[in-house]
Phi, psi and omega in degrees: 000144172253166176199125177270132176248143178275161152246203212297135171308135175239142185305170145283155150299171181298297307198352248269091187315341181241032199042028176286164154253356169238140196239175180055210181223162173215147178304123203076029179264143191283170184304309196278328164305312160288333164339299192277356194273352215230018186256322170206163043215123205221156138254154191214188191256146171269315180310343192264326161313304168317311201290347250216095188296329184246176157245173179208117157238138178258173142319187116310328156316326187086020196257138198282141192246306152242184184205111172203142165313118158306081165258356177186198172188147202246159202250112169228090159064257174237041147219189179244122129280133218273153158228166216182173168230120152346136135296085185249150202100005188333176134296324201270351188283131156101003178236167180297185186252140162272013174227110160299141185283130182248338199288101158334340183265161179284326200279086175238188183232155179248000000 
């Protein structure tokens, strides 16, 4: 499983290749909202990302925010982004994560 940790919300660039105006999370963001905050633009291994069925995206906290199935990933310059179909309704969304992020990067793998 890969997994992304979000921090605290932030403007986007202007320039932002998935039209967000916002990056990260804030407390009472919905599924599909973290999906997209939290699916790119990263750097990653692509090969390793791909190998990888699922996403898990978290807080800082460790509380799980989405979950979506892994099909491919789009190419923004010398990073990525996952493409994927939302779970939406996981059991695991709104509970802690049970494999804690140890990794200094938002990007690791479980």
């Amino acid at each position: 499983m890969l997994q992304i940790q979000l921090g605290a919300e932030r403007p986007a660039d202007p320039d932002d290749s998935l039209g967000r105006t916002t990056l990260g999370w804030h407390p009472g963001m919905g599924e599909e909202e973290a999906w997209q905050a939290g699916r790119g633009i990263w750097k990653f291994n692509a090969d390793r990302a791909l190998a990888q069925d699922e996403v898990q995206i978290i807080n800082t906290e460790g509380t799980v925010l989405a979950v979506a199935e892994i099909s491919g990933i789009s190419k923004h310059g010398d990073r990525y982004a996952l493409e994927g179909d939302l779970l939406h309704g996981d059991p695991r969304v709104g509970r802690p994560t049970p494999s804690p992020h140890l990794s200094r990067n938002p990007v690791t793998y479980i």
